[in-house]
C-alpha positions, 0 to 999 in steps of 0.5 A: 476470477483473477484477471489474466493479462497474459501468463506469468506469476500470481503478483499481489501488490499491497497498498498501504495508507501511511498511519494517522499524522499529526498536525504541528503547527508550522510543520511542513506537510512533507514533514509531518510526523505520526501521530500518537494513534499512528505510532500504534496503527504502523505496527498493527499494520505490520503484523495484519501483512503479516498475518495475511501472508502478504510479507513483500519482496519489495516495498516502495515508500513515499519521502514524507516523513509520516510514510516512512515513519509507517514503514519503520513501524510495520516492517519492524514486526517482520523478522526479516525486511525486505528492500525498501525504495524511498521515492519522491514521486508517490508524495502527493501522486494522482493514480496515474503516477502511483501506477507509471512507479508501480510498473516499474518495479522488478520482474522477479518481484511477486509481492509489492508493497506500496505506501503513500498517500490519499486521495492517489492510493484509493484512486489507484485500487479503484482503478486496478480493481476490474473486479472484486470482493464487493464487500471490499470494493465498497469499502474503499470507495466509502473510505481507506483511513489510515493505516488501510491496506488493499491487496490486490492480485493478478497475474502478469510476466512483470509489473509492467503489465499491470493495466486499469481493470486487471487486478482483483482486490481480494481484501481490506484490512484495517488494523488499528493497535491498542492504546497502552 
């Protein structure tokens, strides 16, 4: 059942992990760049939103250069991007932080996408999840690699609406792409 915190439209908001990084050495970590598996991940990524019709209206993307490189990559298998917000506050956020940006977004956005970084992403679907497919619960709290996504549903009149327990995680996905 998906959670009602009062009348609205069915929201979804897809959390997606940045693909795999890599590790240059003296390479700030803000900086760090995809890997060679990342660089195949971020489109897998792109066509699983795809194919789970879960393109955004909106996609907010942390600053690292490793997120929007994941970004570039997804939103490149989709004819048309949507907007997209860079923003310095889901580098390194706790849950808590990724929630206060979350709710900020339009009203008439219905689909959010989120992409960012763990430990916060996996903290943040745990904790809107008040329910869920167990499957995919406990998927996450095993572990959500890279290039992850959850997408959870709920319904609300805005995002700012969207509290702890309200949502349900209805997937995860994994993709990973083929080597060449």
């Amino acid at each position: 059942m998906i959670a009602r915190s009062g009348a609205g439209p069915l929201r979804r908001l897809a959390v997606l992990r940045h693909a795999k990084s890599a590790w240059p050495q003296g390479v700030a970590d803000h900086e760090r760049p995809l890997a060679p598996r990342g660089r195949r991940d971020g489109p897998a990524a792109g066509r699983a939103l795809a194919e789970a019709d879960c393109l955004p209206d909106l996609a907010l993307c942390s600053t690292a250069v490793r997120a929007r490189q994941t970004w570039d990559l997804a939103s490149a298998q989709w004819g048309t991007p949507p907007p997209v917000r860079f923003d310095d506050r889901l580098y390194a956020a706790d849950a808590a932080d990724l929630l206060d940006v979350v709710q900020g977004a339009p009203r008439e956005v219905e689909t959010l996408l989120l992409i960012g970084h763990n430990p916060g992403l996996e903290e943040l679907v745990l904790e809107l999840a008040g329910d869920g497919l167990d499957d995919a619960l406990d998927e996450v709290r095993t572990k959500f690699p890279t290039a992850a996504i959850a997408v959870l549903a709920w319904r609300g009149p805005s995002w700012q609406s969207l509290a702890p327990g309200t949502a349900l995680l209805t997937s995860v996905i994994v993709p990973r792409g083929k080597k060449s």
